[in-house]
N, C-alpha and C positions, 0 to 999 in steps of 0.2 A: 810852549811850556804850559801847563795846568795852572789853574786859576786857583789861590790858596788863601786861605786865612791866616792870621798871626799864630807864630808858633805856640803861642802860646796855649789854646784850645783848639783842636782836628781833629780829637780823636771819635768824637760822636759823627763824624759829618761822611764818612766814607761809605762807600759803597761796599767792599766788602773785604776785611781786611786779617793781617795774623802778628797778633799781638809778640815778639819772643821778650823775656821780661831779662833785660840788661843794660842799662843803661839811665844816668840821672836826667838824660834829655828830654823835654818835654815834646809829644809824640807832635810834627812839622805835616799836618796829614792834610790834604785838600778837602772842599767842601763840595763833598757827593751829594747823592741823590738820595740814600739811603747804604746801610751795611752792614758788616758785621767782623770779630774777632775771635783771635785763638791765643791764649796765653801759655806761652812758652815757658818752661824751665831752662838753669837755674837764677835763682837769685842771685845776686851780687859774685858775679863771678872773680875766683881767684885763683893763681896769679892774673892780671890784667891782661888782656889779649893783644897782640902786636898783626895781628890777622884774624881776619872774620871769614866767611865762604858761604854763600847759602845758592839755593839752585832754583831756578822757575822753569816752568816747561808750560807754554801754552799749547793745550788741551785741543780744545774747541772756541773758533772764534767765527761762524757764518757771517759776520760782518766787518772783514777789516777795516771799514773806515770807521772805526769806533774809540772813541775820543777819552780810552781805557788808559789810567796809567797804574802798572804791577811793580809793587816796591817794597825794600825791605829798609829800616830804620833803626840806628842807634844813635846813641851818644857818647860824650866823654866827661870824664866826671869833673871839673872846670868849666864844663858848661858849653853849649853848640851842639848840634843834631846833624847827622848825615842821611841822605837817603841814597839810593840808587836800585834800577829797574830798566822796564822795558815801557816803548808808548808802539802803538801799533797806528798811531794817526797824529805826529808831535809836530809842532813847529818845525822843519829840517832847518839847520844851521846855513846854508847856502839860501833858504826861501821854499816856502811851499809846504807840503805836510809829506811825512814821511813813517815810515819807521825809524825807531830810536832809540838808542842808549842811554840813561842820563846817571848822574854821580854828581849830588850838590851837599853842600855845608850851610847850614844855617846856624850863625852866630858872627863875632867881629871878630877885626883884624887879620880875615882871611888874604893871602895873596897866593899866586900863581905861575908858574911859568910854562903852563899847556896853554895852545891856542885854542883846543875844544875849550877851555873855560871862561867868563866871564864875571864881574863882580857885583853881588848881589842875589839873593834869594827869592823871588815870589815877592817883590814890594818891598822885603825887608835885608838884614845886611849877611851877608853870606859870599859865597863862589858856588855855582851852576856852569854845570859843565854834561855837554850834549851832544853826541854824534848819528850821523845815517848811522843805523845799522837792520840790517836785513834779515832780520832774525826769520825763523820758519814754525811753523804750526808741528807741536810733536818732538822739536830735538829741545833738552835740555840746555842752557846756559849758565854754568856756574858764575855769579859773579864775587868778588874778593875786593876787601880792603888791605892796602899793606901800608904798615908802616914804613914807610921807606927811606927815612932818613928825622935827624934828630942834630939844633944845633945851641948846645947847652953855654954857649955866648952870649946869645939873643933870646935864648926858653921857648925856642919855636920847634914844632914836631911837623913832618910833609907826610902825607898820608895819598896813594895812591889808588884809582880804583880801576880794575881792570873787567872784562867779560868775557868768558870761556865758550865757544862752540863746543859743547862734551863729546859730538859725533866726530868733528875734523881736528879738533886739539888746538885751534889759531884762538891766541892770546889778543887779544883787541884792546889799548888801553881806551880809556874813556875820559878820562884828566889828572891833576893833581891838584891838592893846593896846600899851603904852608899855613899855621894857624896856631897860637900862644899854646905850650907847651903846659903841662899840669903840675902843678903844685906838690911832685912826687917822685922819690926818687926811680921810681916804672912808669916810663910814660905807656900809656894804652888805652883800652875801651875798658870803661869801668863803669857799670852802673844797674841799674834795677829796671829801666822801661825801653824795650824797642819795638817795633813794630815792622810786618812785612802786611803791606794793603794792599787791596784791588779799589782804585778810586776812576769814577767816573764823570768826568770835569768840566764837561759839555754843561750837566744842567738836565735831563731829559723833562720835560713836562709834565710828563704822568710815571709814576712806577712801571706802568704796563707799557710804556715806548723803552725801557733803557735796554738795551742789545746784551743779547746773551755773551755769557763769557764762560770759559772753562779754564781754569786751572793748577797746578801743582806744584806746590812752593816745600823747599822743602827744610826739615829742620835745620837751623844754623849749626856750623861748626866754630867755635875761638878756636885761636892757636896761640900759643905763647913760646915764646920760642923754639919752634917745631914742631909742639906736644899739642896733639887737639883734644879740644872738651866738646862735645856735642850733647847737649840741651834734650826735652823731650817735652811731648802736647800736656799741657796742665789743664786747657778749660777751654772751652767753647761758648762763642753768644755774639745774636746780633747786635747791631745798633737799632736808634728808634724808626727812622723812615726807611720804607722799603722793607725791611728786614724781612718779610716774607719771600722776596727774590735769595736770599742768601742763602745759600744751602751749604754744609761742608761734611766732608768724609777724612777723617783722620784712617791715614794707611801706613803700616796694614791695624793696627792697634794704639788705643790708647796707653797701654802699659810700654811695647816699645816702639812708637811710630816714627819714621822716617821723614815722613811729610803729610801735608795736609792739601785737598783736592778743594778750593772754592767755587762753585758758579753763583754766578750772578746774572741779575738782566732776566728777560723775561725770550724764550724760542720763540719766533716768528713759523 
């Protein structure tokens, strides 16, 4: 897993990142090398979303063992951060480094009944939940949050996160976990901040060591009960170190773009 700082302040510290603006969470980002963002529309979306969808597609990576984690980020508006992505050199769950899936919660009184999950965030209190998976250079992966269950007993919501091969259609989950319900009578993703990042976790020494990356994140979709709202690119801009590695192409337009293309790292 990536080496992170408190959720509380990440979001200066990535290597190269896409901001989508929805969610009260405060952004859960690791501490890169340097990077940069893209802030998404809308604000405060409404009705609250019971499902989320966004897609990566790595590009170009001349260095699999590159210690890169590609993630997209929200929250709920009661407070706790989710991420989930792809690592291309992660801890594997069995031992050793791998390719990977990951879907974690950062905040309390999370619990679980996946075995990919375990309890705890990065140091702090959360569920992280991790598998092999063997993703490929060039096919897309949609990944999704689902609400998938809600128990107004206890005021707890289970939220699932699953990952899509877009080429072969195989559903892969990734974990779940159950976590205090909101203060409303729609439970969902409600908020103003989230974030999809390229962070690079390693640490490189010099800006000029950190390994090239490519790739194509693309705008989120809500859904709220079947109905989807898809977002659209608001703003572009690095962070402070590094920032000269971060380069992005918003495709195909800024008026209505689809997705946005980051690299990062420095070509060998």
């Amino acid at each position: 897993m990536s080496k992170r700082a408190s959720v509380i302040s990440r979001i200066i510290c990535l290597v190269g990142s896409v901001v989508f603006v929805m969610s009260l969470a405060t952004p859960a980002m690791g501490q890169g090398q340097g990077g940069a963002y893209v802030v998404w529309n809308p604000l405060w979306p409404t009705p609250p979303y019971d499902r989320l969808e966004w897609t990566l597609t790595v590009l170009d990576l001349p260095i699999e063992h590159s210690y890169y984690y590609w993630a997209f980020q929200d929250g709920f508006l009661d407070g706790g951060a989710f991420y989930f992505g792809l690592q291309p050199y992660g801890s594997c769950p069995g031992g050793g480094n791998c390719k990977m899936a990951l879907f974690s919660f950062f905040g309390t009184e999370a619990t679980t009944t996946s075995p990919n999950c375990q309890p705890g965030a990065d140091g702090g209190p959360g569920m992280s939940c991790h598998i092999a998976y063997k993703w490929r250079i060039g096919v897309p992966y949609r990944f999704a949050i689902q609400l998938s269950g809600t128990d107004s007993t206890n005021n707890t919501e289970t939220w699932t996160g699953t990952v899509t091969d877009a080429l072969t259609g195989i559903v892969t989950e990734i974990g779940n976990w159950t976590i205090p319900g909101q203060n409303t009578s729609t439970p969902g993703l409600i908020g103003t901040e989230a974030v999809s990042f390229v962070e690079y976790y390693e640490g490189a020494q010099s800006c000029l060591k950190e390994p090239y990356a490519r790739v194509m994140m693309s705008v989120p979709t809500g859904y709220s009960q079947g109905s989807p709202y898809q977002g659209g690119v608001n703003s572009t801009s690095p962070t402070q170190s590094c920032s000269q590695s971060a380069k992005f192409e918003v495709y195909p337009n800024t008026a209505n773009a689809i997705g946005v293309v980051v690299k990062t790292g420095m070509r060998k």
